[in-house]
N, C-alpha and C positions, 0 to 999 in steps of 0.2 A: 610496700618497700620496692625502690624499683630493683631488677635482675639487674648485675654489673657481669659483663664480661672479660675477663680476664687472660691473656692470650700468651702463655711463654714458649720457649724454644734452649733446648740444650747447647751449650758450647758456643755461647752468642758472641764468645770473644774470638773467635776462630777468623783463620783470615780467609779462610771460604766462607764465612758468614758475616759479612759485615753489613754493622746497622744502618748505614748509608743508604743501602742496599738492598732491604727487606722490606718489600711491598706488603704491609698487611693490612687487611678491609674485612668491613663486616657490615652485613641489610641488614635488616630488618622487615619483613613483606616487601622485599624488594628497592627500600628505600637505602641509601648508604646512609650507618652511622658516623659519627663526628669523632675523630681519640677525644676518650677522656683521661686519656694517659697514655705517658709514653718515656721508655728506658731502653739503653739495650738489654735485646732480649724478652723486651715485656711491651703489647699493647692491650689497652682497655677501651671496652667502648659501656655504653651505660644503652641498655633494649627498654625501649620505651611498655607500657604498663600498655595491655590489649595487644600483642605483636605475638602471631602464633609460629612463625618462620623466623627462624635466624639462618645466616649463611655467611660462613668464614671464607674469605680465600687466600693463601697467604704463600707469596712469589721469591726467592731468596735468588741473589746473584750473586757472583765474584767478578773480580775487575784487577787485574794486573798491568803493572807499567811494563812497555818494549822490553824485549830482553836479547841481544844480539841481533839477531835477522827476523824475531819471532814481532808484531807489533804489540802494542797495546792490546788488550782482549776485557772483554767484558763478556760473560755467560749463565744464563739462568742454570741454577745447579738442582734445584730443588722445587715445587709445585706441590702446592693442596687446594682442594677446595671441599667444605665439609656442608650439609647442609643440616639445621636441629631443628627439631619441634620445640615449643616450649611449653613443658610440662611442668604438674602439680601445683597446676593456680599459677604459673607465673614466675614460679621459683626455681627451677631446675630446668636444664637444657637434656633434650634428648638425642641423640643421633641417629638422625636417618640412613638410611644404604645409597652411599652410591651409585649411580646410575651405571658405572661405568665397569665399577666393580663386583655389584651386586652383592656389598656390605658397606659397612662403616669403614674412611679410609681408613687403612693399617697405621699411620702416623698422626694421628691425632687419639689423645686420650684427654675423656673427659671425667670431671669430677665436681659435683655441687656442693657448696657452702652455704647460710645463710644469708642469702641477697647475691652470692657469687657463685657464678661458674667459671670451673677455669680448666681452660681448655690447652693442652702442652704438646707440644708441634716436636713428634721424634724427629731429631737432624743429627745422630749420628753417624752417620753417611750422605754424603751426595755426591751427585754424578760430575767426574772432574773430565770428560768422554773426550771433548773439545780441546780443552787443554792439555792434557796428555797429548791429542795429535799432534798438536801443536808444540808441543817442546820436543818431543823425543824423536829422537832420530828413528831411522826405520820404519815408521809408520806409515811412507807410502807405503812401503814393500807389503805389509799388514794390507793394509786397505786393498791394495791390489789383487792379493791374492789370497783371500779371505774365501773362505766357500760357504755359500747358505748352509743352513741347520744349525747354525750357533749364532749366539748374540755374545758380544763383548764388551763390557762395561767396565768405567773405571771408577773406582770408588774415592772419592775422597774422604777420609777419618779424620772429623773437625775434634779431635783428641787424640793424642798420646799417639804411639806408633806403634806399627809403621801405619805412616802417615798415607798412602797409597795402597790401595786390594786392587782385584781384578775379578769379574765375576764372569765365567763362560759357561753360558745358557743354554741348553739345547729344547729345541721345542717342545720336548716332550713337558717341559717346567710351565708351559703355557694351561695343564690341565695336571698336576700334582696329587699322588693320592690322598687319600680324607688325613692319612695320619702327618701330614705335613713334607716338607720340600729338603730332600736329603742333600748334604754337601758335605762335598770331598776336600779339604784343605789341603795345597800339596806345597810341599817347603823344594824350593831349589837349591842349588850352592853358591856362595857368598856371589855377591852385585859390585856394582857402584856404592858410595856412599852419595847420600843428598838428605838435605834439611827443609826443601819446601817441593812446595807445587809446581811453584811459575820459577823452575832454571832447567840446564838441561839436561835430557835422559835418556833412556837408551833402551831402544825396543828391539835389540836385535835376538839378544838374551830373552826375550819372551815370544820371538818368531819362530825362535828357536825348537819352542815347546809345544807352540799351537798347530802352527804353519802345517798343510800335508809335504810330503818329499816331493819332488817334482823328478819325472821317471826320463826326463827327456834327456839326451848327452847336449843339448845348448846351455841349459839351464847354471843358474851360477854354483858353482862348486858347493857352496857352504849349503845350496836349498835340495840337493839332488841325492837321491837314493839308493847311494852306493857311496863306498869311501873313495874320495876324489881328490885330485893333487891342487893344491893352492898355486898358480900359478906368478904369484909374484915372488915367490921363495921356493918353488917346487917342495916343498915339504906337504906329508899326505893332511892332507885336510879327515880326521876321525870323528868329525859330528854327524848324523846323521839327525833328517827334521822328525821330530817323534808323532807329530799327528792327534795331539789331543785333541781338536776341534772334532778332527772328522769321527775319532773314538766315541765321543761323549754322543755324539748325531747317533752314529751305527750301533751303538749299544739300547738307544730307545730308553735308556736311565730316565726319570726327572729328578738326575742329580747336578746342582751347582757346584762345579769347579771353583774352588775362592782361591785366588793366589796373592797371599800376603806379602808385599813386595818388599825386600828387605832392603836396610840403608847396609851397605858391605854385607857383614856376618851377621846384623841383629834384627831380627823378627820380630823383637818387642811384646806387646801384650797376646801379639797371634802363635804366641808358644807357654800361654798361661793357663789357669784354673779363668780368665776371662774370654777363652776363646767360643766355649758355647754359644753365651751372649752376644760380641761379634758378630759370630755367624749368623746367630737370629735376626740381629739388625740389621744385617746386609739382607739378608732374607727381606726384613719386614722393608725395607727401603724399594728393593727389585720389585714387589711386590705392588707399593705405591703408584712405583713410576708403571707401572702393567707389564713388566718384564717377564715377572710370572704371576701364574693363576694362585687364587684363592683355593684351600684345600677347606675343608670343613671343619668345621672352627675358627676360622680365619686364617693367616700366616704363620706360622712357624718352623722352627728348626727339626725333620722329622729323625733320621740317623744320621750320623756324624760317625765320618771317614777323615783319615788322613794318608796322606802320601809323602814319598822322598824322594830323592836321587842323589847321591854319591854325598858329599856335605852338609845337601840338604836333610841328610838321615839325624845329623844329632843336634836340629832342632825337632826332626820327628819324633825323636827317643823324649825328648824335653815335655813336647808336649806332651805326649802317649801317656806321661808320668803323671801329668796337674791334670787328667783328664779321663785317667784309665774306666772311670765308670760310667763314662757317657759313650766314647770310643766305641764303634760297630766295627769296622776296620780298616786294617792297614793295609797300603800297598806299600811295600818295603822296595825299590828300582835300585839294587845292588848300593844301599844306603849304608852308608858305614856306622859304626857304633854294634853293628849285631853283636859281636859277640861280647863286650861290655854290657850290655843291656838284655842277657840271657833272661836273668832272674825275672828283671819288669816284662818279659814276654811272658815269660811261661807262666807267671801270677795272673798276667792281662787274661791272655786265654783261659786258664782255667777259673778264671773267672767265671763266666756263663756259657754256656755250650754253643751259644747263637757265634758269638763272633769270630770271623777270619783274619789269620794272615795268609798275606798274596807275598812272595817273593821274588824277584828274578838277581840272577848272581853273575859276577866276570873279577872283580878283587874279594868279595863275600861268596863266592861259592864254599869253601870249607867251613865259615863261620856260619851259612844255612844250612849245611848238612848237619854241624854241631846240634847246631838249635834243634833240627829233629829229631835227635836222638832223645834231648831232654824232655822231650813232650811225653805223656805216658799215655796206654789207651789206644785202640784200636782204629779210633774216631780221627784220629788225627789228620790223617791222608786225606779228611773231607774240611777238615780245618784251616789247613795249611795246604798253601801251594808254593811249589819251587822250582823256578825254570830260569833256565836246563836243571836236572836235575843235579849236576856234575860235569866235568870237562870235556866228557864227552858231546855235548851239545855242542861242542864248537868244531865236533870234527867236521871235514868235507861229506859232502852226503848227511851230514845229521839234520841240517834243518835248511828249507830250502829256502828263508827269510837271509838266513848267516850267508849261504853260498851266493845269493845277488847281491848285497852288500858287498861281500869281496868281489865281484865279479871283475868289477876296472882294476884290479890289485895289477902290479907286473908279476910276472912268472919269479922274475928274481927274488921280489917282496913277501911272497905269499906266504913262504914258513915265517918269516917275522911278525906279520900280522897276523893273522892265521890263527898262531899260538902265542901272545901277548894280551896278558889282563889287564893291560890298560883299552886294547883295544875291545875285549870284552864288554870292559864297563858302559865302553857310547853305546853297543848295540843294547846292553841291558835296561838302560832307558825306551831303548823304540823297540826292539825286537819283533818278539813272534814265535812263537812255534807252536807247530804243528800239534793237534791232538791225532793221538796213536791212530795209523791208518791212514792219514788225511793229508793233505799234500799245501791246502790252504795255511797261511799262518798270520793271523788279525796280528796286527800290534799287541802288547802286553797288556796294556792302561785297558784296550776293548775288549779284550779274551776276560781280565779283571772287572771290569766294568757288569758283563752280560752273568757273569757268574756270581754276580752280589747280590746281597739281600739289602743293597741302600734304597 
């Protein structure tokens, strides 16, 4: 009977996948077989009787028409190449390692039938890297000032939403412990809304997050680290750039940052009981494409972190909830919902004794102090963290992260800002402070980071 091989792929309707588009091939001892079938979504080839090599390779692109000043684009999103032995007489495909990988790729699963192998090409994700550049504004700015020790990728989800992730890699993910590749999911506050790939988008909102502060007084207001006046309206510019990239590098984690890109307020299936999976798939995709190492056993999801900031907190509460028993921990970045969401903390944690909350507060400082009260046990202080502890932190002299931030303040400004929880909140994203004694003060995300068991 001869062996038939059978070749599908998920979500073939997707318009990052289209069958126009999808190069797929398959030797035989090196010779190329002929389709003996073909649908979206599915090719066959039939491996001649005596053929001890098979070798899959299978190329997926997308192709979008002009769109404003952007032109037409065409880009490979996706790459496999598998090679199989053909085992037990003939009947069954086996999968060799890798050259490149030193395993079986991570996106191909196989499985034998009677006369049939069939072989299912994971494409829940692929790399939208090009296109992204390409539509969204800000992205020189990104480019430009990008610093080694992270890789940035953009995910495209050929399903359901949000249709757009981001995955920021730090090298450490090149070589992952045996127990698999930790990621940290962190929710921002409401976006743009948008419905596809190819229109346009806006990266400034995500420079925002990555980007290091630039210390220099040239530099443009919104990038510089200190609160700076806007000069097209003199009003104080209170964002400060919070520095994830360089966080995730100086903490030595091999943990991925996934940021699930929201259309406005909705975060879709990345705030469900499906986010584990997700994450595994971006995992097992990054992994494909060699973004990161192979752990032992191959790819997967090892702890799962979440994160917030200000709005982005009550999809963190959302998730934390469809999720609480997978969940290692939070970093809570003065995320609102605290103190509605007492109960599902204090059940989270005392849940298993391994997991942390991380906090930092400037409108939630009295709803984290709350929160610690309710914790019971001694342990707690190694459980939880809360910074500043109270409003204190904000005094002059309390933290010398807060007093260079205000530093370009005017003299006349300084009690208003100074002492306002709103202007609290922006440092509570990027902050810093000081461990007792110490006069250094990392960002918040790397003092968190360095301190986890992700």
């Amino acid at each position: 009977m001869a062996l038939r091989l059978r070749v599908t792929w998920r979500n073939a309707g997707s318009p990052l996948l289209p069958d126009a588009l999808a190069d797929v091939q398959a030797t035989a001892d090196d010779a190329p077989l002929p389709l003996a079938g073909s649908s979206p979504g599915r090719r066959e080839f039939v491996i001649p009787a005596g053929a001890s090599r098979v070798t899959l390779s299978a190329r997926f692109s997308a192709a979008f028409d002009a769109f404003e000043d952007v032109p037409a684009l065409e880009e490979e999103v996706l790459s496999i190449e598998q090679a199989f032995d053909v085992a037990s007489g003939g009947t069954a495909l086996s999968p060799t390692p890798d050259p490149a990988l030193g395993q079986a790729h991570p996106l191909v699963d196989v499985q034998s039938a009677p006369g049939l192998a069939l072989a299912q090409i994971r494409t829940d994700f692929v790399d939208i890297t090009p296109f992204w550049m390409a539509y969204a504004g800000y992205a020189d700015e990104y480019q430009r000032e990008h610093r080694p020790g992270t890789e940035l990728v953009a995910l495209g989800a050929t399903a359901g939403d949000p249709k757009i992730w981001f995955a920021s890699i730090p090298e450490a993910c090149k070589a992952p412990p045996d127990d698999g590749t930790s990621a940290l999911v962190f929710y921002r506050p409401e976006g743009y809304a948008y419905t596809r790939v190819d229109q346009r988008h806006e990266m400034f909102g995500l420079n925002r997050y990555l980007l290091t502060p630039d210390p220099s007084p040239g530099a443009s207001f919104w990038a510089r680290d200190v609160f700076e006046r806007d000069p097209r309206d003199q009003s104080r510019w209170v964002y400060v750039r919070c520095g994830f990239e360089e966080a995730l590098a100086a903490s030595g984690r091999a943990v991925v940052m996934l940021h699930p890109w929201p259309s406005g307020a909705s975060f879709g299936a990345a705030t469900t009981a499906s986010l584990p999976g997700l994450a595994e798939a971006a995992l097992r995709f990054l992994c494909g494409a060699q973004k990161i190492g192979f752990g032992q056993g191959g790819p997967r999801l090892g702890k799962l972190g979440l994160a917030g900031f200000s709005a982005g907190g009550l999809a963190l509460w959302q998730s934390l909830a469809a999720n609480k028993d997978r969940v290692s921990e939070v970093f809570a970045f003065d995320a609102r919902g605290i103190a509605k969401n007492e109960a599902l903390l204090v059940r989270w944690l005392g849940g298993d004794a391994s997991r942390r909350l991380r906090m930092t507060g400037g409108h939630q400082l009295d709803a984290n102090a709350a929160l610690q009260q309710k914790l019971p046990g001694p342990s707690k202080e190694a459980r939880l963290t809360s910074l500043p502890p109270d409003k204190s932190g904000y005094l002059p002299g309390a933290n010398p992260r807060w007093d260079h931030v205000c530093s370009a303040l005017e003299a006349s400004e300084k009690d208003t800002y100074l002492n306002a929880d709103w202007v609290w909140h922006q440092f509570a994203m990027f902050g810093g402070f000081p461990e007792a004694g110490e006069q250094a003060a990392v960002t918040f995300l790397q003092r968190f980071l360095e301190a986890s068991e992700l």
